[in-house]
BAKE-368195 format. One line per 8 residues: number of its first residue (from 0); their letters; for each residue x, y, z of C-alpha. Coordinates in nm, 2 decimals, m for minus. Each point is the difference from the previous one (the first is absolute). Layout:
<lokols>
NUM	A	X Y Z; ... $
</lokols>
This chain:
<lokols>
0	XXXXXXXX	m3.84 1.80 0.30; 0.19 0.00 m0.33; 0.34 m0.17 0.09; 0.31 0.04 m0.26; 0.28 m0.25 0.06; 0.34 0.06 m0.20; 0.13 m0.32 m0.05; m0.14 m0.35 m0.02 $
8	XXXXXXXX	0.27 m0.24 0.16; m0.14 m0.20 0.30; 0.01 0.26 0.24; m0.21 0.26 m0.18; m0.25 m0.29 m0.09; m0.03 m0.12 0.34; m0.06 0.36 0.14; m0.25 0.01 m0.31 $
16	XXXXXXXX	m0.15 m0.32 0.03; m0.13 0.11 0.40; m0.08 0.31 m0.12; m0.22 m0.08 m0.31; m0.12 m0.33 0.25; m0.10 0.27 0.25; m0.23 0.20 m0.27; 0.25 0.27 m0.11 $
24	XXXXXXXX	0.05 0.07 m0.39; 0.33 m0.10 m0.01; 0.22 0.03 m0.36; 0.34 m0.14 m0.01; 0.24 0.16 m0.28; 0.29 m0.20 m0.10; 0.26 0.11 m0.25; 0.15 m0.33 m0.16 $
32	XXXXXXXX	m0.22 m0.22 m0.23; 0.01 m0.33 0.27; m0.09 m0.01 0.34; 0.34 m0.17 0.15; 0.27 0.10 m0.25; 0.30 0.07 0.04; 0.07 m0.16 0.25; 0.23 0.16 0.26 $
40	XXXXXXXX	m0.01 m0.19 0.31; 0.15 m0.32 0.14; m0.39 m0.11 0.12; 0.05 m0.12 0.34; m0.32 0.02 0.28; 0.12 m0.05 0.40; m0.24 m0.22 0.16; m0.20 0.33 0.12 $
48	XXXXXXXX	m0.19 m0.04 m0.33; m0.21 m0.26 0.16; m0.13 0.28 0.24; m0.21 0.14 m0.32; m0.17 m0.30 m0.02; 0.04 m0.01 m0.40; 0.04 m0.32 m0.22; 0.32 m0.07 m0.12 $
56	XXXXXXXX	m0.06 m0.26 m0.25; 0.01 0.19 m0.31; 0.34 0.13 0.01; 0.24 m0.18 0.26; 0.30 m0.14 m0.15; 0.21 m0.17 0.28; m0.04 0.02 0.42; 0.31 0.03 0.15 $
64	XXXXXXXX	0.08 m0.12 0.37; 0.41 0.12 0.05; 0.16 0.31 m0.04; 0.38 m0.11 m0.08; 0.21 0.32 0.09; 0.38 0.01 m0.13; 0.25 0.26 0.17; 0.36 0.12 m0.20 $
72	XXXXXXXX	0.21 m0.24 0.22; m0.27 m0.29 m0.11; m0.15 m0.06 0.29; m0.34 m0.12 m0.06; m0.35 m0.03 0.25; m0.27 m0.07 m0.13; m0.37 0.10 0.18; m0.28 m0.19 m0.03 $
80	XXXXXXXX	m0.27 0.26 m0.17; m0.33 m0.02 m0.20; m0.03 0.18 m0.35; m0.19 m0.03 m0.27; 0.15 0.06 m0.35; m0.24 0.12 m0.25; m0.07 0.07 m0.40; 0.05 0.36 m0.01 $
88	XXXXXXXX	m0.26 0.00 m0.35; m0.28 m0.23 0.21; 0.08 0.18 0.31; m0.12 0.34 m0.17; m0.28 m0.11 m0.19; m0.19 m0.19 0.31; m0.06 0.34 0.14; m0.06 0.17 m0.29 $
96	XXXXXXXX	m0.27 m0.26 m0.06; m0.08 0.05 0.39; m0.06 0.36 m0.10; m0.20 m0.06 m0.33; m0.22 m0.23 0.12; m0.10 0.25 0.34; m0.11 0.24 m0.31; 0.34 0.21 m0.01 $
104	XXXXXXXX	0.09 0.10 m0.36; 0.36 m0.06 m0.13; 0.14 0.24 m0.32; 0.29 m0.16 m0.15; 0.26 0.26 m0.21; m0.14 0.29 0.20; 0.25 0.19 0.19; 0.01 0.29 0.22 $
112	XXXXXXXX	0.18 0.30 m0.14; m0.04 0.31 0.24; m0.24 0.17 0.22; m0.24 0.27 m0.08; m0.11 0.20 0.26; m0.29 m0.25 0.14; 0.06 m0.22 m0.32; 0.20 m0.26 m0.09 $
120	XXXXXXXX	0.14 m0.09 m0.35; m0.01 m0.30 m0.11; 0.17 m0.14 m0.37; m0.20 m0.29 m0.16; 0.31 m0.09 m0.26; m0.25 m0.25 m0.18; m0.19 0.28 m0.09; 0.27 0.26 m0.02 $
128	XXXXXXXX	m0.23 0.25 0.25; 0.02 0.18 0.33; m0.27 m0.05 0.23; m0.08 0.23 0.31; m0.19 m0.11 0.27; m0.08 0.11 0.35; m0.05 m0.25 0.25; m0.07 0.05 0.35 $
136	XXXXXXXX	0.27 m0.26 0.14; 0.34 m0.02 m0.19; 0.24 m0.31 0.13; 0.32 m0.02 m0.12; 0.11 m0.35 m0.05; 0.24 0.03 m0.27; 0.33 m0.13 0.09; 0.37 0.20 0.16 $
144	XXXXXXXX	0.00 0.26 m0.25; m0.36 0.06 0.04; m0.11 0.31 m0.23; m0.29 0.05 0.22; 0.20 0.03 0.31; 0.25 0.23 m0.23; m0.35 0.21 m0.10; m0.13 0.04 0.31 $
152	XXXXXXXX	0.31 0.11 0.17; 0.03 m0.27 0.20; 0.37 m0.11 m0.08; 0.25 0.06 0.27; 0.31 0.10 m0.10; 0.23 m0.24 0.24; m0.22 m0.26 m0.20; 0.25 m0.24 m0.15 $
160	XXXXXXXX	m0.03 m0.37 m0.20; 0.14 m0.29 0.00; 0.07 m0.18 m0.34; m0.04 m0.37 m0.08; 0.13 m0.21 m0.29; m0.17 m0.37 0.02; 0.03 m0.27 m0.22; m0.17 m0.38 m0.06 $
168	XXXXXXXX	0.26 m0.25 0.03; 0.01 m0.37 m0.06; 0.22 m0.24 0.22; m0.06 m0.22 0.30; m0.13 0.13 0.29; m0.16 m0.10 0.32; m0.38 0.11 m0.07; m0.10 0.06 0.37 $
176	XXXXXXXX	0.33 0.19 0.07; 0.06 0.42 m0.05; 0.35 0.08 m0.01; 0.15 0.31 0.08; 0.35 0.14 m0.01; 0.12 0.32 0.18; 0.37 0.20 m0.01; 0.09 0.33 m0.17 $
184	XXXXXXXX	0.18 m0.18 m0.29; m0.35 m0.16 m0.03; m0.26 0.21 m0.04; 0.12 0.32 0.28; m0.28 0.06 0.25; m0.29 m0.24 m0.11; 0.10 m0.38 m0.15; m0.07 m0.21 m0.27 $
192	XXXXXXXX	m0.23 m0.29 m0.01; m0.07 m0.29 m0.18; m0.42 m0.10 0.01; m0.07 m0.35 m0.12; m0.33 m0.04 m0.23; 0.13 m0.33 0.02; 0.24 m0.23 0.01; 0.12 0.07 m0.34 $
200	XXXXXXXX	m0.09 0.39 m0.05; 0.05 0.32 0.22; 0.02 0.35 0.06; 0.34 0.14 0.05; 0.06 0.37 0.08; 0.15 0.29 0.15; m0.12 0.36 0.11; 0.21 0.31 0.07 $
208	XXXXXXXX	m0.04 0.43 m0.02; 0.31 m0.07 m0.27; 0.18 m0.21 m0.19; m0.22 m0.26 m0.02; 0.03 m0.20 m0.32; 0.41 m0.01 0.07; m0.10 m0.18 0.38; m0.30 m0.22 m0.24 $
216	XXXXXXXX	0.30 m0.10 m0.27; 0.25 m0.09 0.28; m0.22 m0.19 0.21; m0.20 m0.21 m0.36; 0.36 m0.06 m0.06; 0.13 m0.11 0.37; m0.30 m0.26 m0.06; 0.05 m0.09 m0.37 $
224	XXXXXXXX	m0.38 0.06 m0.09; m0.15 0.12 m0.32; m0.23 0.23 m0.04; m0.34 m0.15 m0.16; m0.17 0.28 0.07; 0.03 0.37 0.14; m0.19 0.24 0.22; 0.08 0.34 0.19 $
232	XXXXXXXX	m0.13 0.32 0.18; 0.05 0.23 0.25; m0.12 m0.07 0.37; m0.06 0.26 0.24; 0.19 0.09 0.30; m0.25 0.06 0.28; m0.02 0.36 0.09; m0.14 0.11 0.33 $
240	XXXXXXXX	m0.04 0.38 m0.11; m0.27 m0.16 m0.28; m0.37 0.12 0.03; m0.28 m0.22 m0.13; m0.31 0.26 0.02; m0.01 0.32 m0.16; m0.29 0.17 m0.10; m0.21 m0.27 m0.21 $
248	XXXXXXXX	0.31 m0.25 m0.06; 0.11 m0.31 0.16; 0.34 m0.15 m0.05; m0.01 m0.42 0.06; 0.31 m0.23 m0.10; 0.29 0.06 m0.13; m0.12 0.39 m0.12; m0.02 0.00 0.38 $
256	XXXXXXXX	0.35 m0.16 0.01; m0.16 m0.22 0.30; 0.27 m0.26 m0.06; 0.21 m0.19 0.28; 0.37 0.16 m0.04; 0.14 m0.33 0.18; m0.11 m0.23 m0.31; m0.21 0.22 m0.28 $
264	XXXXXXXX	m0.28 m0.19 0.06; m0.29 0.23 m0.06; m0.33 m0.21 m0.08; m0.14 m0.15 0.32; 0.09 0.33 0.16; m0.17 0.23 m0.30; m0.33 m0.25 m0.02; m0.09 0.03 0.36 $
272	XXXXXXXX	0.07 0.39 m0.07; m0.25 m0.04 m0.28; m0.23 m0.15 0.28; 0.06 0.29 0.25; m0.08 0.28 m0.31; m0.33 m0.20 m0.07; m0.13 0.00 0.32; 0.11 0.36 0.06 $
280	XXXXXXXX	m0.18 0.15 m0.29; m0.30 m0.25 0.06; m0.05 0.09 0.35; 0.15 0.34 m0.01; 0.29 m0.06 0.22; 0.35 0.19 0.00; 0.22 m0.23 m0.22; 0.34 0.16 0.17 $
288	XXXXXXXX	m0.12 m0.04 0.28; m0.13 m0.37 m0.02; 0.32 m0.13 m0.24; 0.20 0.07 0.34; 0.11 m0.35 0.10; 0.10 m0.05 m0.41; 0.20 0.28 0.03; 0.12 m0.08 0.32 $
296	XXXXXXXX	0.19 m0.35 m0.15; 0.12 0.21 m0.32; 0.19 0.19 0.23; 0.12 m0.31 0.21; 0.13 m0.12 m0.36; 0.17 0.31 m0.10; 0.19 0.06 0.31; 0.17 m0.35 m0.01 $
304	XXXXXXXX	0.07 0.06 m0.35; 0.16 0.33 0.06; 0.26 m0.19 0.23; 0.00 m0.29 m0.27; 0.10 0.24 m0.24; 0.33 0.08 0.23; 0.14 m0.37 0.05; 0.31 m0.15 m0.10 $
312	XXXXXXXX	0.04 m0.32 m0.11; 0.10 m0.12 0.35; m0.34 0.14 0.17; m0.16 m0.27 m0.28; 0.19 m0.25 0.15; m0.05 0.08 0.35; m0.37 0.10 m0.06; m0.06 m0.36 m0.15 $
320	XXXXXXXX	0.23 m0.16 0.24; m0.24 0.13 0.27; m0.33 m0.13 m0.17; 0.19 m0.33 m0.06; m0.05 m0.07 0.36; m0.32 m0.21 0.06; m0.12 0.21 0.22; m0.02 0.30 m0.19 $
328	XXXXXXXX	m0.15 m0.16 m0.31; m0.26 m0.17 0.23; m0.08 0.42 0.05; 0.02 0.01 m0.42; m0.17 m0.30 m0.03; m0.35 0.14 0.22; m0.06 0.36 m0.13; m0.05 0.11 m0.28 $
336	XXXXXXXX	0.20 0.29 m0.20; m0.22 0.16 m0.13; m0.06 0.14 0.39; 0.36 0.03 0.05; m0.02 0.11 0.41; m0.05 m0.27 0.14; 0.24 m0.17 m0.19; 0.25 0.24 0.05 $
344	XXXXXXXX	m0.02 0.05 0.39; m0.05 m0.38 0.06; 0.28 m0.05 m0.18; 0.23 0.24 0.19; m0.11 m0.14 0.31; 0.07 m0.33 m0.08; 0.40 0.13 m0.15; 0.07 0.35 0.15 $
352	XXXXXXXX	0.28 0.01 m0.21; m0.22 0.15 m0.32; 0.00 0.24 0.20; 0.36 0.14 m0.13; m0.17 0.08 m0.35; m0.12 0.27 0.17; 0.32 0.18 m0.06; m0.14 0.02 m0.35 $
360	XX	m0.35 0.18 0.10; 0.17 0.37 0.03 $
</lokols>
């Protein structure tokens, strides 16, 4: 089959690279001039990458080994937790090489403009022309605003974004160490964070539906850092009302805004969704079907964040007095968030009173 994939970050390269490794025609359309800029994403892996079994030498960065959490009142845990901070650029272009060398095709400067009955246009603006084309497969892989969701009809109205303002930072910092800092005068309903490359460079940001640059300012400013260099972009809000099949188009990543609400962590979530797609159009499988237990966690994420997005400063302080205990963060410390149930019913069962945030869940 003739497979059209809009979009050539790593998760429309990794669906294309199985596809085109599988025997299928696969050309991947791309609408900036690199593969990997901008880049508009903090770059941070759980240690459920390792479950893809794909090499990590080319673009990891830093491994981190704590998760150091801050509330308003200052009271700090910190949870022992493996992550792997990569090179956004390097990140990109190992699976656009992955796809290349499986025989997929990658067109820089070409982007998708609009649908045509059965065809799609596509803009080479090298070569100042429209292309049509008509493949059999269409994936849609090209980000939160995707135009080929938009085309296709696939965008949900209740469909929202979050926005993120990021910035490179020098200073001194504790390279195997994320911090985090939550409260409403912080960053209202998510938190801020500061990712070590190093020990002398990291990643400080924010993300929120408004106002983020004034919460980005304040919190660069609370921390007297510098900006060396900056980066931004929107960040879907998971919505469970979102198809990902209709009539020859597949939504994967962020166009499918498959993205954990709780922390906006989208990539290990949207690769094994590239992996699910694959196998579904390989072996001719129902991909809503078979993406269940994806979109199972995506809703796990989404109803914690709704209740998130309803706390006061005081439910910070209680919520991280509570994981504070050593029992509880012996429950952070075994599973893993990107699977948040477990997590969050060990976790009540070990401190009934979390419990009370359920106030928040109406």
């Amino acid at each position: 089959m003739e497979i059209a994939i809009i979009g050539a970050g790593p998760i429309g390269c990794y669906a294309g690279h199985l596809l085109a490794e599988s025997g299928h025609k696969v050309k991947i359309y791309e609408n900036h001039s690199q593969i990997g800029r901008p880049i508009q994403c903090t770059g941070i892996l759980t240690a459920e990458f390792d479950q893809l079994n794909l090499s990590k030498e080319s673009f990891l960065v830093n491994l981190i080994e704590e998760i150091e959490v801050f509330s308003p009142n200052k009271t700090k845990t910190s949870i022992k937790d493996k992550n792997y901070i990569v090179c956004r650029y390097k990140f990109d272009n190992f699976f656009a090489d992955l796809a290349r060398n499986s025989g997929a095709e990658i067109f820089l400067n070409h982007s998708f403009i609009r649908k045509e009955g059965k065809n799609l246009v596509i803009a080479d603006s090298v070569n100042k022309v429209e292309k049509r084309i008509n493949p059999d497969i269409v994936i849609g892989a090209d980000g939160p605003l995707s135009p080929t969701a938009k085309a296709y009809g696939f965008y949900h109205p209740k469909r929202t974004n979050y926005y993120g303002v990021q910035a490179i930072v020098e200073g001194k910092f504790d390279a195997e160490k994320i911090s985090t800092y939550f409260g409403n005068e912080v960053c209202p309903g998510l938190f801020a964070w500061i990712t070590p490359e190093s020990n002398t460079l990291a990643r400080v940001g924010i993300a929120t539906t408004k106002n983020s640059k004034h919460y980005f300012d304040k919190f660069m400013e609370a921390h007297n850092f510098k900006v060396k260099e900056m980066q931004a972009g929107s960040i879907p809000v998971y919505c469970s009302k979102q198809k990902l099949v209709k009539d020859n188009c597949y939504l994967v990543g962020d166009a499918s805004g498959y993205v954990k609400a709780t922390t906006l962590g989208g990539l290990v979530p949207a690769l094994k969704q590239a992996r699910i797609l694959a196998d579904c159009i390989i072996t001719g499988k129902n991909y809503e079907k078979e993406i269940k237990s994806v979109r199972k966690q995506m809703k796990i994420h989404l109803y914690v964040q709704k209740i998130f997005n309803k706390f006061k400063d005081k439910d910070w302080d209680n919520l991280i007095s509570y994981v504070n205990q050593p029992k509880v963060r012996k429950v952070f410390e075994s599973y893993n968030r990107d699977n948040p149930f477990p997590l969050v019913l060990n976790s009540i069962i070990k401190e009934p009173r979390f419990l009370s945030f359920l106030k928040y869940a109406v």
